[in-house]
N, C-alpha and C positions, 0 to 999 in steps of 0.2 A: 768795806771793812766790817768784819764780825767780833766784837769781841765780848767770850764769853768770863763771865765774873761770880764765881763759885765761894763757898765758906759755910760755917755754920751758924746756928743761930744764932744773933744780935754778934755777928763777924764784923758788921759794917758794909757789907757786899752792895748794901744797896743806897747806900749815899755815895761809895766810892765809883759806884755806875751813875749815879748825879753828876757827879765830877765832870766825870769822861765827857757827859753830853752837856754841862753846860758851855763848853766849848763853840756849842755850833747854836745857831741860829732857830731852826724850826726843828723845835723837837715835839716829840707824840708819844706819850706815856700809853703803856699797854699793860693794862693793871689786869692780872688775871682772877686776880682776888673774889671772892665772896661774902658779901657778910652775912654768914649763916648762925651767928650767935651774937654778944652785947661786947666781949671781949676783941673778936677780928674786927669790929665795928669800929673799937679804937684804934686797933693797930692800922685801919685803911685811914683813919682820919689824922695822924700822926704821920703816914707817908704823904697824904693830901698835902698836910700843911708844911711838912718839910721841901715840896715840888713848889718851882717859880711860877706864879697864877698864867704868865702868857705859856705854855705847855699847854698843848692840844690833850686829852684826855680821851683814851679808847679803851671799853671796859669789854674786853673779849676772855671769855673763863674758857673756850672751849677751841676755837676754828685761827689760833696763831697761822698759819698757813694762807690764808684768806687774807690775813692783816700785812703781812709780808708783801705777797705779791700784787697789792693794791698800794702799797709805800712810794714816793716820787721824792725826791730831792728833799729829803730829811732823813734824820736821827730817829729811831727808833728806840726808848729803854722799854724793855719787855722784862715785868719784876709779878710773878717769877714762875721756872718752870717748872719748880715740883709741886707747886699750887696748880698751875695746870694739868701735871698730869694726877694730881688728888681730884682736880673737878672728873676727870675722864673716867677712875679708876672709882670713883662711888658713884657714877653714873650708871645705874644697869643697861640702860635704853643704848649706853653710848661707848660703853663699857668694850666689847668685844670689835667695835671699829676705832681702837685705839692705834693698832700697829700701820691702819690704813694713815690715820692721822697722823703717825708720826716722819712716814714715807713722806706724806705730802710736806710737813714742818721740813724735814730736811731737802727736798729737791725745792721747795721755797726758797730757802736759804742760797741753796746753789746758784739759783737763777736768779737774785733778785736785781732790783735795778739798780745797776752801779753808782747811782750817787746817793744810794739809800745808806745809810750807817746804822749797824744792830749793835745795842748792849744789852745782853743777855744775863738777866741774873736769874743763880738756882743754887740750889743747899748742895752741898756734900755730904752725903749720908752713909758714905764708903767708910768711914773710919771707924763706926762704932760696931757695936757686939752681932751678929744674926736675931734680929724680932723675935721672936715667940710664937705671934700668932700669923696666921695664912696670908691675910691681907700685909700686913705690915712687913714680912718677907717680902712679899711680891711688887709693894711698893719700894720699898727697897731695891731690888731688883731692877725696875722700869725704869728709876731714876737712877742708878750708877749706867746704864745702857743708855739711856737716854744722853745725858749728863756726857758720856763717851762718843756717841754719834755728835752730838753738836762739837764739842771739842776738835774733832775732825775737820772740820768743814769751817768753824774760827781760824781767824788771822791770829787773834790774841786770845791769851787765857791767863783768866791772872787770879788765885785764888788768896783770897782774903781772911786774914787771922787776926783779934784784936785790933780791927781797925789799919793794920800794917800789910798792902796788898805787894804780895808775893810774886812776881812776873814767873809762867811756867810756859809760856807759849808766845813769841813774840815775832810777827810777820810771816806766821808758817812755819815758825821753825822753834824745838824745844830749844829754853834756857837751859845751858848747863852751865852747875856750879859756880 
């Protein structure tokens, strides 16, 4: 089971992917995060503390693909992926083998091992104006593409508004109305 869990900022997307996997037994947080300033600093210690202390803890900013296909009979929350793709996309070293990485993240995903469970949280950044500046388009850009390649390849999709998660994708198949 893949399911991915979309919204925007402070949506709630990423307690109601708590949710989901307190459910099961052996989960493994897959924080993509960075603390490159004093501010993300709190914001990772604020999800630290909001996580059940027995959760395994895996700090991968860059190689999700890697972490996928090494998963065995557990829950995966991977929070999140447009912090991942912001590590990839300010990386210059790393920068242009992005579309390699995203091939692998997704044929990961395809193949992974059937008793592995993914919840995938990432922002919607489709709804708002066109950026301004180059990067910020193009981030833009990699994350509604991105964002739509994983949605494909999820069971579930359930995008989150004001804490109230929206079902848009349920066992493969879209919600309607």
């Amino acid at each position: 089971m893949i399911h991915l869990v979309t919204g925007g900022a402070r949506s709630g997307k990423s307690r109601y992917a708590e949710e989901l996997a307190y459910q099961d037994d052996a989960v493994t947080y897959v924080a993509t995060a960075t603390a490159g300033d004093e501010e993300m600093a709190e914001r990772i210690g604020r999800h630290q503390k909001d996580r059940p202390d027995y959760w395994a803890l895996i700090e991968e900013p860059f190689e999700l693909s890697a972490v996928i296909r090494e998963a065995r009979n557990q829950t995966l929350v991977i929070d999140c992926l447009t912090l991942y793709l912001t590590n990839w996309l300010c990386d210059p070293e790393r920068d242009a083998n992005f579309e390699s990485e995203k091939s692998s993240l997704i044929s990961a995903l395809k193949t992974r091992s059937p008793d592995t469970h993914i919840v995938i949280v990432t922002n919607e950044v489709g709804s708002g104006i066109v950026p301004m500046g180059q990067l910020s388009r193009r981030f833009s850009d990699e994350a509604g593409w991105l964002n739509q390649a994983i949605a494909r390849v999820a069971d579930d999709v359930t995008l989150v508004v004001s804490g109230c998660p929206l079902p848009l994708k349920r066992q493969g198949h879209l919600v309607h109305g």
